[in-house]
C-alpha positions as CSV (number, residue, x, y, z in Angstrom):
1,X,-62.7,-60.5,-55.0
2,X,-65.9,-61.5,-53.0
3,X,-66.7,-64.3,-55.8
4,X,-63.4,-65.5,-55.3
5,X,-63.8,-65.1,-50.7
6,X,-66.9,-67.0,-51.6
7,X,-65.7,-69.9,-54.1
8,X,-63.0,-70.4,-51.5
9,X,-65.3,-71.0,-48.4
10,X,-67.0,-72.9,-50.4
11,X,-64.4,-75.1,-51.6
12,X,-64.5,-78.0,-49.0
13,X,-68.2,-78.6,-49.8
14,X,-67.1,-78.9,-53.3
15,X,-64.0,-81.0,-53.4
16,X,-65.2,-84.5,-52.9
17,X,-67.4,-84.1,-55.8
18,X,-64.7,-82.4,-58.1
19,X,-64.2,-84.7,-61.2
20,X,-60.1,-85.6,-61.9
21,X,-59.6,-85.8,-65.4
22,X,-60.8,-88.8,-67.1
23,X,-62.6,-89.8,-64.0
24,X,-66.7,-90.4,-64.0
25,X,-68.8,-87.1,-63.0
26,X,-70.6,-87.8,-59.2
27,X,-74.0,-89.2,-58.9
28,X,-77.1,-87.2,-58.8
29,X,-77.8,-88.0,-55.5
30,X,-74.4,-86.6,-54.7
31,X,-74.4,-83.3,-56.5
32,X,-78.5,-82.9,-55.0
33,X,-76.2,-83.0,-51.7
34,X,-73.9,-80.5,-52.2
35,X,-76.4,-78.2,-54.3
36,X,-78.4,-78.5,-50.3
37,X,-75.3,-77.7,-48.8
38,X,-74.2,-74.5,-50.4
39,X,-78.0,-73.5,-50.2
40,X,-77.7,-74.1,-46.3
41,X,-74.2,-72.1,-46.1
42,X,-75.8,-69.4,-48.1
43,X,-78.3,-69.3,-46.0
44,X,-76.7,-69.1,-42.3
45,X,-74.6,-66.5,-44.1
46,X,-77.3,-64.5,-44.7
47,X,-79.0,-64.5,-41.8
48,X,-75.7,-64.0,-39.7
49,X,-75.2,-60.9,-41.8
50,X,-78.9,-59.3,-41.4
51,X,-78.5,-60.1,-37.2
52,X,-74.9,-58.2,-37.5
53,X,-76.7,-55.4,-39.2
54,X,-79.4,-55.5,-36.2
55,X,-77.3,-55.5,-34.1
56,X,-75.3,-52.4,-35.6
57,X,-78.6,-51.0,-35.7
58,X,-79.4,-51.3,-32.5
59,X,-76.5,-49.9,-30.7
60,X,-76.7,-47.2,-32.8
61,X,-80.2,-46.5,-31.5
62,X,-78.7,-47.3,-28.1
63,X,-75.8,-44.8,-28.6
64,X,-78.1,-41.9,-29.6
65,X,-80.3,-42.6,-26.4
66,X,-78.2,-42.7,-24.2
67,X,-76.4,-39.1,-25.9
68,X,-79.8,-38.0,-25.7
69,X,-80.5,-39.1,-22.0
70,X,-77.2,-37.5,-21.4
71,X,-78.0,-34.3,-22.9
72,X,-81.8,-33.9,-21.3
73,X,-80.5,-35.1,-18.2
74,X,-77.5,-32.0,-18.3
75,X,-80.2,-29.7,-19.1
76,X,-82.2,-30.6,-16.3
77,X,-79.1,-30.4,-13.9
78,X,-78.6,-27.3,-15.0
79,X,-81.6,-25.7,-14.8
80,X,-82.2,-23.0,-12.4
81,X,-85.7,-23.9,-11.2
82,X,-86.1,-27.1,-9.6
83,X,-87.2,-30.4,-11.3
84,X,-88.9,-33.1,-9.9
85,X,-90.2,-36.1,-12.0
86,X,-92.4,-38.8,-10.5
87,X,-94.2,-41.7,-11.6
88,X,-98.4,-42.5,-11.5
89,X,-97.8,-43.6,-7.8
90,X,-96.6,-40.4,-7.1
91,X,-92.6,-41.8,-6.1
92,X,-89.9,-39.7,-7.1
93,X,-87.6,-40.2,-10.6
94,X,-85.7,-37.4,-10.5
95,X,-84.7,-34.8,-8.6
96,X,-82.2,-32.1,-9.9
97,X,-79.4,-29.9,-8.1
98,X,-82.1,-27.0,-7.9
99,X,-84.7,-29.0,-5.9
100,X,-81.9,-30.0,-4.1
101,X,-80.7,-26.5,-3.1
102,X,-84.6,-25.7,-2.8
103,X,-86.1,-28.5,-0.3
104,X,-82.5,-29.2,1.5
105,X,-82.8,-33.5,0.6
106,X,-80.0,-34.9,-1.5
107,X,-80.8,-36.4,-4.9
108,X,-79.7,-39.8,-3.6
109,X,-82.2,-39.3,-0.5
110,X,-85.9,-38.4,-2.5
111,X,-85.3,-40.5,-5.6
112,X,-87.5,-43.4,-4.8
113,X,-90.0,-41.9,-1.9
114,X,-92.9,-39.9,-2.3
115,X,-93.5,-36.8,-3.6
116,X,-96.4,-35.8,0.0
117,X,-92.8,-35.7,1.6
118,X,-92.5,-32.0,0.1
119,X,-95.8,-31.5,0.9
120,X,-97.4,-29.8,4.2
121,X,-100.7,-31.2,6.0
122,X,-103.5,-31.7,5.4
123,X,-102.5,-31.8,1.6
124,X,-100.0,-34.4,1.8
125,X,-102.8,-37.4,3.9
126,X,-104.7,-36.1,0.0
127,X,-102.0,-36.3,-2.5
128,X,-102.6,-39.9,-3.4
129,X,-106.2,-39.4,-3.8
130,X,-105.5,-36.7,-6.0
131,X,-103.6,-38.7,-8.2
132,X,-106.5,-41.6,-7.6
133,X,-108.7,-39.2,-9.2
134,X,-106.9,-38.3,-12.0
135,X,-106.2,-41.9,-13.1
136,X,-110.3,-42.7,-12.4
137,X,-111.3,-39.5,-14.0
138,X,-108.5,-38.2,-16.4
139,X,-109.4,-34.1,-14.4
140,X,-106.2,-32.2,-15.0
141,X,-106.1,-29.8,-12.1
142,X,-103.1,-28.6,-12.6
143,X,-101.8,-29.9,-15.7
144,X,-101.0,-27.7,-18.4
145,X,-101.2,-24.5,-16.3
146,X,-99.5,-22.8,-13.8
147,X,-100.4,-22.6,-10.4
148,X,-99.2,-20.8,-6.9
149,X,-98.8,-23.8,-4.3
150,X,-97.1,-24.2,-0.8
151,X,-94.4,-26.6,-0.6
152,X,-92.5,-28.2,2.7
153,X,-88.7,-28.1,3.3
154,X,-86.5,-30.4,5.5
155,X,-86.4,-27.9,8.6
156,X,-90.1,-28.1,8.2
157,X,-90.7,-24.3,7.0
158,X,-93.4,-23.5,4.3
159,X,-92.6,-21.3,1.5
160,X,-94.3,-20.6,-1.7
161,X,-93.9,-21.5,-5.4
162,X,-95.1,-21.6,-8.8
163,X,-95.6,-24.7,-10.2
164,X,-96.2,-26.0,-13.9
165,X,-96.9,-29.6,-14.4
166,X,-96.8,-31.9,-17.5
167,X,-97.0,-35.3,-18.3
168,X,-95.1,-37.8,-20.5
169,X,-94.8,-41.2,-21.8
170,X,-91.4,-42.9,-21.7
171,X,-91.2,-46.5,-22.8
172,X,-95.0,-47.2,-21.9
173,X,-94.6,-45.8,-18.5
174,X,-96.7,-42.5,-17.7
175,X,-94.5,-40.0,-15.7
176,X,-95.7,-36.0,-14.6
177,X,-92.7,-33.3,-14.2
178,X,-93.0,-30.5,-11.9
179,X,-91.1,-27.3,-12.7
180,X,-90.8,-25.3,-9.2
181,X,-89.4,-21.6,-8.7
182,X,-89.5,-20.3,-5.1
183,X,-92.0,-17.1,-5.3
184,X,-90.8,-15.9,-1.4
185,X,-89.1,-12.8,-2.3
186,X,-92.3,-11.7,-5.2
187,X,-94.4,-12.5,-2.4
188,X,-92.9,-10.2,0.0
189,X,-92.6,-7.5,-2.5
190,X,-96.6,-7.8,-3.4
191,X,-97.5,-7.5,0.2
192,X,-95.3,-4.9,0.6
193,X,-97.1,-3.1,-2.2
194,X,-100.5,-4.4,-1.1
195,X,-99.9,-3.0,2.6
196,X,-98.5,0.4,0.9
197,X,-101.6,1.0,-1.2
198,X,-103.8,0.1,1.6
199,X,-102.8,2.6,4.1
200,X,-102.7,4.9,1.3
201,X,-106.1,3.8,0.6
202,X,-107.0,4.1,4.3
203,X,-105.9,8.1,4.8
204,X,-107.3,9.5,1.6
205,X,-111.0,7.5,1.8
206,X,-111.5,9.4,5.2
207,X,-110.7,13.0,4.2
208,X,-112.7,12.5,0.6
209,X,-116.3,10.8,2.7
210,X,-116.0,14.2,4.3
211,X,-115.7,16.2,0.5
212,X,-118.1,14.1,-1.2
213,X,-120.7,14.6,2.0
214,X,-120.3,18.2,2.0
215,X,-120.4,18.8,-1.7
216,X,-123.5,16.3,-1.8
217,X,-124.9,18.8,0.8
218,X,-124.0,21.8,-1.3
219,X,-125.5,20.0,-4.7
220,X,-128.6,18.8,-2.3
221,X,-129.8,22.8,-1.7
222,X,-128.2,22.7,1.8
223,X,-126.6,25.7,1.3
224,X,-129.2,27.6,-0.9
225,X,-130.1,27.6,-4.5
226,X,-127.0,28.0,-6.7
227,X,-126.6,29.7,-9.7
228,X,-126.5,27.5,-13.0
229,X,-122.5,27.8,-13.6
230,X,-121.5,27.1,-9.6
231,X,-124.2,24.4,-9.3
232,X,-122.8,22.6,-12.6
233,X,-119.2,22.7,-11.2
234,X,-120.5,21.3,-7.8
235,X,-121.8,18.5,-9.3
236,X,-118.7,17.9,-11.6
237,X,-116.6,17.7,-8.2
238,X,-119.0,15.6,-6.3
239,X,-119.2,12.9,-9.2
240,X,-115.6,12.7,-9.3
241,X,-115.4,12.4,-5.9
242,X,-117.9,9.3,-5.9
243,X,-115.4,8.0,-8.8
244,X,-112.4,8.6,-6.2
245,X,-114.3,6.7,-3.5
246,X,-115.1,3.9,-5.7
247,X,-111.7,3.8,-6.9
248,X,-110.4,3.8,-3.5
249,X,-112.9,1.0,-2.1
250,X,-112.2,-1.3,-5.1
251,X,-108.1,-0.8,-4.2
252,X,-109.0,-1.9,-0.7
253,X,-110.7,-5.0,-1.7
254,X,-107.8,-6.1,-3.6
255,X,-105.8,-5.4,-0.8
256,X,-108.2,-7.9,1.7
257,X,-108.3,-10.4,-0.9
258,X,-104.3,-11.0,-1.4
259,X,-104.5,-10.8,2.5
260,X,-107.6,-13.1,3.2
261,X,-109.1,-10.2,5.4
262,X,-112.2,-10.2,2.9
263,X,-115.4,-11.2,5.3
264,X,-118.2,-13.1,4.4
265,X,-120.9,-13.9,6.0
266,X,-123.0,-17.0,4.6
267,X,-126.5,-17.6,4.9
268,X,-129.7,-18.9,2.6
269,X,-131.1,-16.5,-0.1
270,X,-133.4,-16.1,-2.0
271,X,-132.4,-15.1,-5.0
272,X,-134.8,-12.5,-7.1
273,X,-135.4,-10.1,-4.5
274,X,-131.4,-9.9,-4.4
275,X,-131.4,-8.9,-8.0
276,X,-134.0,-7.3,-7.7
277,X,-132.4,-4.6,-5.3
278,X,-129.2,-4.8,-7.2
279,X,-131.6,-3.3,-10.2
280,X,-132.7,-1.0,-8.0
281,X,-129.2,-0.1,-6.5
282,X,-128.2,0.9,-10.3
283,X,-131.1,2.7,-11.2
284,X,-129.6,6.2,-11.4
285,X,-126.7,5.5,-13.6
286,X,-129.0,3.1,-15.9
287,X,-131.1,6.7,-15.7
288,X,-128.0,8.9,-15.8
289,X,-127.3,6.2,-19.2
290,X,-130.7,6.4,-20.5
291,X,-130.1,2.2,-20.7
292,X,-132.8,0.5,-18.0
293,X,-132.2,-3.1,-16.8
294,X,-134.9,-5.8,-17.3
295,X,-135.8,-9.1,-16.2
296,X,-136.7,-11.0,-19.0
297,X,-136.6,-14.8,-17.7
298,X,-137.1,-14.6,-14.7
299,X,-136.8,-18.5,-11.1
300,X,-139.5,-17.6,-8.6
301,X,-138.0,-20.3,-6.5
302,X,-134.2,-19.2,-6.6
303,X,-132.3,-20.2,-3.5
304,X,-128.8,-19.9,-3.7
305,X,-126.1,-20.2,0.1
306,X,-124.1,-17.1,0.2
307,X,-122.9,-13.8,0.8
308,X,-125.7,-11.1,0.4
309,X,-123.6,-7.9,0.3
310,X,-121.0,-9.6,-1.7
311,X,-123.2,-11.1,-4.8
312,X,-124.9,-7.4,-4.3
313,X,-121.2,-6.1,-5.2
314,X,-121.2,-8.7,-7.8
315,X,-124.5,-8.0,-9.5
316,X,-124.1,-4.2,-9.4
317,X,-120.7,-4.1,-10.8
318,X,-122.3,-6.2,-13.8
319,X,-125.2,-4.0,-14.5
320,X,-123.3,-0.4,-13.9
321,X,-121.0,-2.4,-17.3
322,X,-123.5,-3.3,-18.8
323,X,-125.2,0.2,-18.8
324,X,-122.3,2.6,-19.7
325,X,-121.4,0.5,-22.5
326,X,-124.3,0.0,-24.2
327,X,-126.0,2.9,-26.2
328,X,-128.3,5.4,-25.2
329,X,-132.1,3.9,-25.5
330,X,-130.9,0.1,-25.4
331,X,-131.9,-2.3,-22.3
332,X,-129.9,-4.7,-20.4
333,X,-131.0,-7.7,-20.1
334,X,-131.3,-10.0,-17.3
335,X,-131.8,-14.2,-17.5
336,X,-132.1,-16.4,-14.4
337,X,-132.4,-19.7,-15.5
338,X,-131.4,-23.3,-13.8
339,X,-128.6,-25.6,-15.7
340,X,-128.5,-28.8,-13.9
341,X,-127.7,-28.1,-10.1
342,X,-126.6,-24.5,-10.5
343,X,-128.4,-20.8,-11.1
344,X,-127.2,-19.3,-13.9
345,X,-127.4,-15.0,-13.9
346,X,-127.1,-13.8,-17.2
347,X,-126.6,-10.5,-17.9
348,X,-126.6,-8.8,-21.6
349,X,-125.7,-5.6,-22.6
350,X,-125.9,-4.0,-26.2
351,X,-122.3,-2.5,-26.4
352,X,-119.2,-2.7,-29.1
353,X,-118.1,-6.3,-27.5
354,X,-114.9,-6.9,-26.1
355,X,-112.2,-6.4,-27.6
356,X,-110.2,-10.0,-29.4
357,X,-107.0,-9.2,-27.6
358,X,-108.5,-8.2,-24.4
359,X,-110.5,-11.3,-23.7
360,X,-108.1,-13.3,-21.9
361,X,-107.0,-10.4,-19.5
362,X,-110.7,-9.4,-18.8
363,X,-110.5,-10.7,-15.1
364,X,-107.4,-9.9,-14.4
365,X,-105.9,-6.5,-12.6
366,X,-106.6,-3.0,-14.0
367,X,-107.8,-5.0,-17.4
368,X,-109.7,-2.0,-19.6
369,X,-109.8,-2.0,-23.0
370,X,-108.1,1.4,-24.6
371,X,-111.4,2.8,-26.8
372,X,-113.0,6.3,-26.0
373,X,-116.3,4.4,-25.0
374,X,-114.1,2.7,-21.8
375,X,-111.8,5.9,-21.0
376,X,-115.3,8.0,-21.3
377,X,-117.1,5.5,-19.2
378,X,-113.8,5.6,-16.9
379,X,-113.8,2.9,-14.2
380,X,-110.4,1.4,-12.2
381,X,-110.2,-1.6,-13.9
382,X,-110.2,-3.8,-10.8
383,X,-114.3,-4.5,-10.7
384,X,-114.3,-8.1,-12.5
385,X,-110.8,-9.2,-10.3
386,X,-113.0,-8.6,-7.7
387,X,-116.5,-9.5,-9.0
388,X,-114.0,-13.3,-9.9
389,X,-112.8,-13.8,-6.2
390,X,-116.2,-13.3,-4.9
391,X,-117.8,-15.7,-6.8
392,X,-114.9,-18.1,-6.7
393,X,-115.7,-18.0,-2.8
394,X,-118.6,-19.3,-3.1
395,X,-117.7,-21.9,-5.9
396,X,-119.1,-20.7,-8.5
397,X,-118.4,-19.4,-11.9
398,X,-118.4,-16.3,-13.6
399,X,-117.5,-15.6,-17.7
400,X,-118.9,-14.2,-20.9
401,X,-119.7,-14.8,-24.2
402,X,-120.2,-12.3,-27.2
403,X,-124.3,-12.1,-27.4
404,X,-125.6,-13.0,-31.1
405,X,-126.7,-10.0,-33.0
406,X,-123.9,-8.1,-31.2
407,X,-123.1,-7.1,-27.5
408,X,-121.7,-9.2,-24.7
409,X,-123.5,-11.6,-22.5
410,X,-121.7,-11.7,-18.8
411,X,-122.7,-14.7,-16.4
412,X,-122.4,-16.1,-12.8
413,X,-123.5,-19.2,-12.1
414,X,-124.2,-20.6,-8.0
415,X,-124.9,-23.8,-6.6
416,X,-128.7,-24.2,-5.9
417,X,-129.3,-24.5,-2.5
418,X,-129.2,-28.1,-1.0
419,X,-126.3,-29.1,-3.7
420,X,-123.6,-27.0,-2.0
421,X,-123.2,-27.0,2.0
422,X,-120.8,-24.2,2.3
423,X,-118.6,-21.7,0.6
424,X,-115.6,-23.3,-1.0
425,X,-112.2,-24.0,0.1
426,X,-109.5,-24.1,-2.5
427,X,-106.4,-26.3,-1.6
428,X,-103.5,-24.5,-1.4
429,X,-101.1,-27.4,-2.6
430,X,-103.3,-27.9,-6.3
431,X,-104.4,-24.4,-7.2
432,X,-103.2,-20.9,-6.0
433,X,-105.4,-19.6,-3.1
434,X,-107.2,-16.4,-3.5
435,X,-106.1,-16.1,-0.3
436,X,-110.0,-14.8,0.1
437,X,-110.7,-16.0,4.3
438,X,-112.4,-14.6,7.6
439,X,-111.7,-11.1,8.1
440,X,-112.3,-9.8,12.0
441,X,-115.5,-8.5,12.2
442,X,-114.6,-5.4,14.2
443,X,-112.4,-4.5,11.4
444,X,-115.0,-5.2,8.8
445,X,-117.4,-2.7,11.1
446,X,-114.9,0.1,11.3
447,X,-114.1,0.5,7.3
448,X,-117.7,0.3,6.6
449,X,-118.3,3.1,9.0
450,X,-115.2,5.2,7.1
């Protein structure tokens, strides 16, 4: 059938050259001619059939887009959390019925403008250089994770939300969506918690200062020599009230760091007589542990801008971990060094390690590993939270790493002085605040005094 479609279109290319019987055959010249001909019609029949194939193709590849823009776009709609796409620029490309219900604009009204619109001062005059920054620099400062930021509405209230951002491609263009969830009510339910566990906190530290003084007393000789079995029990009850108090003051330092009502008090230090005295602060538990701590690289020339009693909190809570895991007759060991414009404090203990699974929790609340070394050791749990928001105050950086030949090797690292003018402050619209600012210092005065 398709020979004979074809002999037929072909037939009036043919014809005039088509012999009647008994007549003379055509020239050569003629049959070249229509030999070109056919060659030429065969061609453009060719090529019209691969461009109607394209073109099949194509709007096949068109159809399945736009399905699949259909279908990501429905999803999006219909996603509880907001959505907001925007562009390098920062303006707006989407904007679904959740960030709608969220910031009170209308699709039609944010699509196009800029995202510093949902944004509260002084963070939104910075948003562009942010994204200046990040095309100059490639820093992803909040890509890939998730972060708590404070976001505007249209009445011009500020609320809280958690915020993952990710970037894309699309047809050469580079876009960055922001998933948003309204964190209002978890907030309120943490301070709630926060404010319940520090009045808690409050009444029991006063009424156990007053045990652990008078059983101190009584341990002391105060009240006369004891025999062996009473004197034993005395100082059973006064060491766990020391472990009470410490688990109290640790729960009211988390409590002033979700509030900001953590003081510090800046000023130039020099930085081996601080860890020095922090040494000296832990001798009785590295005795108690039978593990001393030694400097064994030591900065003469140290100088570091901070917070005395705070990098003192720091440091001790570092070498009382490093002695009650490490085994009886070890050392700690304790590195000051200088990497580029910062002092590094390394601290190395000769313990088990840390645990594979427990690694990524390590600075996070309560995080304790579940061996009989840690329950023995006891501890709340909350002393590297803490020992991370301090240092994070005054921009610096604190981590480990297992210690070749076994242990682990714990580090803080501080600007040197003259590369840092001040503690640091985090912005609240590209990371989540530790909410870690200036407390009152009467307050300050009267729980030290508890």
């Amino acid at each position: 059938m398709k020979g004979d479609r074809l002999r037929f279109a072909l037939l009036p290319f043919t014809a005039p050259w088509v012999p009647e019987a008994g007549a003379a055959g055509p020239s050569g010249t003629q049959a070249g001619t229509a030999m070109a001909l056919v060659i030429a019609v065969l061609l453009v029949l060719m090529a019209g059939l691969a461009l109607h194939r394209e073109q099949r193709r194509r709007e096949a590849v068109e159809e399945a887009l736009t399905a699949s823009n259909i279908q990501q776009q429905a999803l999006i709609d219909t996603m509880v959390d907001a959505v907001i796409i925007i562009d390098e620029t920062g303006t707006i490309q989407n904007f679904n019925p959740a960030a709608e219900a969220m910031f009170g604009y209308t699709a039609s009204e944010m699509v196009g403008r800029n995202i510093r619109l949902l944004m509260p001062e002084p963070h939104r005059s910075a948003h562009d250089g942010y994204l200046a920054r990040h095309r100059e620099t490639g820093a992803r400062n909040v890509l890939g994770r998730r972060s708590e930021v404070e976001a505007l509405r249209r009445d011009g209230s500020r609320f809280p939300v958690e915020l993952a951002v990710t970037d894309m491609r699309i047809h050469g263009r580079r876009l960055f969506s922001g998933l948003l969830r309204d964190i209002t009510e978890r907030r309120k339910v943490e301070r709630l918690k926060d404010e319940f566990i520090a009045t808690v906190s409050h009444e029991l530290r006063t009424p156990l200062t007053a045990i652990r003084g008078s059983l101190g007393l009584v341990n002391g000789g105060a009240a006369g020599e004891l025999p062996a079995q009473p004197a034993a029990l005395i100082r059973l009850a006064h060491d766990n009230s020391e472990r009470l108090l410490q688990l109290i003051d640790d729960l009211l330092d988390v409590e002033r760091l979700g509030s900001g009502r953590m003081e510090f008090h800046f000023a130039p230090l020099a930085l081996m007589p601080l860890i020095e005295e922090a040494i000296a602060g832990n001798a009785a538990l590295a005795e108690k542990h039978a593990v001393p701590c030694r400097i064994t690289r030591t900065l003469g020339d140290a100088r570091v801008h901070g917070d005395p009693q705070r990098l003192l909190q720091v440091l001790g809570n570092l070498l009382s971990n490093a002695c009650k895991f490490s085994p009886r007759g070890s050392t700690v060991e304790i590195e000051v060094t200088r990497r580029g414009d910062r002092v590094r404090i390394a601290i190395r203990d000769h313990g088990p390690g840390i645990a594979e699974a427990l690694r990524p929790h390590l600075f996070s609340r309560f995080a304790q590993g579940d061996t009989g070394n840690t329950r023995q050791s006891g501890g709340t749990g909350l002393g590297l939270y803490i020992s991370k928001a301090i240092v994070e105050r005054h921009g610096g950086e604190i981590g480990f790493t297992p210690a070749t030949g076994g242990g682990t090797t714990f580090y803080l690292e501080l600007a040197a002085l003259g590369t840092m003018p001040g503690p640091v402050q985090i912005p609240a619209l590209m990371t989540r605040s530790n909410a870690i600012g200036q407390g009152s210092r009467k307050e300050r005065k009267t729980y030290e005094q508890q």
